[in-house]
N, C-alpha and C positions, 0 to 999 in steps of 0.2 A: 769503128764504133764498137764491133765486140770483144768482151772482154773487162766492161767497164761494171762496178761492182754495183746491187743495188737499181730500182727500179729504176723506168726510162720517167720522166714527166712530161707534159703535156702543158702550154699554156696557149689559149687564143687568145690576142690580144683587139682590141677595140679602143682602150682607152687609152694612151702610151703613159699618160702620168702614174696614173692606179699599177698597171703590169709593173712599173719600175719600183712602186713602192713595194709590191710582192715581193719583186726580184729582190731587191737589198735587204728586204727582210730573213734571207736564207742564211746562214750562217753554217749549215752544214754543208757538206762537200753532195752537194746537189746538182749547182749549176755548170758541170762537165757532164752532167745527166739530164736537161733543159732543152726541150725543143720548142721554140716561140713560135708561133702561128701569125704572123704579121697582119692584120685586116682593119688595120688605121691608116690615119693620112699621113703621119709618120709614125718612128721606129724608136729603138735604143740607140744611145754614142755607140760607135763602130768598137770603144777599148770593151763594152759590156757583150755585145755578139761577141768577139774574138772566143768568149770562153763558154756560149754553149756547146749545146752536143750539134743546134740546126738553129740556122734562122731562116725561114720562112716567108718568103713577102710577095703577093699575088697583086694584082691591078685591081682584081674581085673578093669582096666577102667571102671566104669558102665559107663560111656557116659555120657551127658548133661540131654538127657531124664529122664533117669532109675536111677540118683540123682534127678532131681527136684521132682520127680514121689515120691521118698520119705519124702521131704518137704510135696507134695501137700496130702499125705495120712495125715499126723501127721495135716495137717491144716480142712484139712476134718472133720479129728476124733472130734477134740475139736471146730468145728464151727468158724471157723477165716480165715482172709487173707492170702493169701502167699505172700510174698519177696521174689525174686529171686534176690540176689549180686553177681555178677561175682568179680574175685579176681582180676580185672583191675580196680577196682573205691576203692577211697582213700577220704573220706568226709572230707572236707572242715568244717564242723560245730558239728561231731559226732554224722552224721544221725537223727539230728531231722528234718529238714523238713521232709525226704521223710518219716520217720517213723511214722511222725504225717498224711501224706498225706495217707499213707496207714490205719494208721488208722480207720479214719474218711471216707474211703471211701465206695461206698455204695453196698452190697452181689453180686450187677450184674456187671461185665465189668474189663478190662483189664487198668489199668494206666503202663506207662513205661516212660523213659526220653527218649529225644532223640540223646541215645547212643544206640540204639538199646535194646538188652536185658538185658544188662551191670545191670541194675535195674528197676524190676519187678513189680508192684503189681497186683494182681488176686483175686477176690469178687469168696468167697464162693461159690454162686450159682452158679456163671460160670464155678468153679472148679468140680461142680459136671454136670452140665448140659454137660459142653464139654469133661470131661473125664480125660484120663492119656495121657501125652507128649507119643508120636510117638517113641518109641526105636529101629523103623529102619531106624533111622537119625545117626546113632553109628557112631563116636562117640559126632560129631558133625558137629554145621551147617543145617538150613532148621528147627529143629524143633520149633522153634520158630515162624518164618513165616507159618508153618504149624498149630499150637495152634492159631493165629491172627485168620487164616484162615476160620477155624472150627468154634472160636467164633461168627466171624460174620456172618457166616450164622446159628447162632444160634441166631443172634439178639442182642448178647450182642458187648456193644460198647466196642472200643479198644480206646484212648487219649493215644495221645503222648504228653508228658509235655517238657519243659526247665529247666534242673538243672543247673543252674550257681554255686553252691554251690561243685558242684563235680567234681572231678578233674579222669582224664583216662590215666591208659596208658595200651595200648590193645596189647593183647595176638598177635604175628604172626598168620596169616592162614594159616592153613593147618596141624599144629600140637596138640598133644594132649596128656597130658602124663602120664604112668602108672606104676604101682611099675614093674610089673617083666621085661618088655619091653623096657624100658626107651622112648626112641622118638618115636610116630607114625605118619607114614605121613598120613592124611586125602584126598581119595580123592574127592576132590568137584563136579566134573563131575557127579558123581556117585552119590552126595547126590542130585541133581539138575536134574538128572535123577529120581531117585527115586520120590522125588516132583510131577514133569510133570508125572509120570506114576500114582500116587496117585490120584490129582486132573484134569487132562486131558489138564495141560498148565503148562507152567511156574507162578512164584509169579504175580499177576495183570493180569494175560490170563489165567485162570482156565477156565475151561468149564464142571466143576462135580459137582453137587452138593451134591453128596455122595464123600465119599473115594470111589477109585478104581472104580467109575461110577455103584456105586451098587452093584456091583457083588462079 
């Protein structure tokens, strides 16, 4: 795997219809760089695996976390950026802006559009100075605002950009889904607890600047 040009990406997949729309919507030489996070009841035709970089496929939900967490090892390993694509973004142009954005951007600091996490990028350094996503955000929700969180009191800057180029259509909350289980309700309360007990506030009213105040 090293040696390949250009960031690693990242997709968890839930839905297989929506992932596949993603996935066909690439048009750049991306998916030799695709690592699919399998957490549906089924998958891709075997000729569309053949050409990522990993496919991916657990009996259990890994979560948001404990899939990105394996994008951000494999981008670690080989010294590159990570992509994070949520199976709700459908590109407009076959991902060359933001692929080129990620690219060219620089080892420290977080870029994302302003669809929230929907699409990612993360500078190496960041990836190692802040760590692995939070896996008691399961299965989802918060951990992302958690990763912001951490970076910036690491110093590294988070941009949020404008994709006009990309088109959404976003997953319901509160669900999340997994081969052997079929639908699970997320509760958000609970993830939004967990947060506030982590950092000593809610998202914007932290009062930690450790995890869990240190302790």
């Amino acid at each position: 795997m090293n040696g390949l040009r250009g960031p690693v990406w990242v997709m968890p997949m839930m839905k297989p219809a929506w992932a596949r729309e993603t996935y066909e919507s690439l048009d750049v030489d991306i998916r030799d760089r695709l690592i699919v996070v399998d957490n549906s009841t089924d998958g891709f035709p075997r000729d569309a695996e053949d050409r990522m970089l990993a496919y991916v496929r657990r009996e259990t939900n890994l979560g948001c976390s404990a899939s990105w967490n394996i994008g951000r090892h494999e981008a670690l390993s080989t010294f590159r950026p990570l992509v994070i694509v949520s199976e709700a973004v459908v590109f407009c142009d076959g991902g060359k802006a933001f692929d080129f954005l990620a690219t060219t951007m620089p080892d420290v600091g977080i870029i994302r559009t302003d669809n929230a996490w929907h699409l990612t990028a993360i500078g190496w350094e960041t990836m190692q100075r802040v760590g692995a996503f939070d896996v008691g955000f399961w299965p989802i929700y918060f951990e992302d605002t958690d990763y912001e969180h951490r970076a910036r009191l690491a110093r590294h800057p988070v941009d949020v950009v404008t994709a006009p180029n990309i088109e959404g259509s976003f997953i319901d909350k509160g669900h999340a889904r997994t081969w052997r289980e079929g639908w699970v309700s997320v509760d958000y309360n609970r993830q939004a607890w967990y947060y506030a007990a982590k950092w000593g506030g809610p998202p914007g009213a932290e009062t930690y600047d450790e995890p869990w105040g240190g302790q």
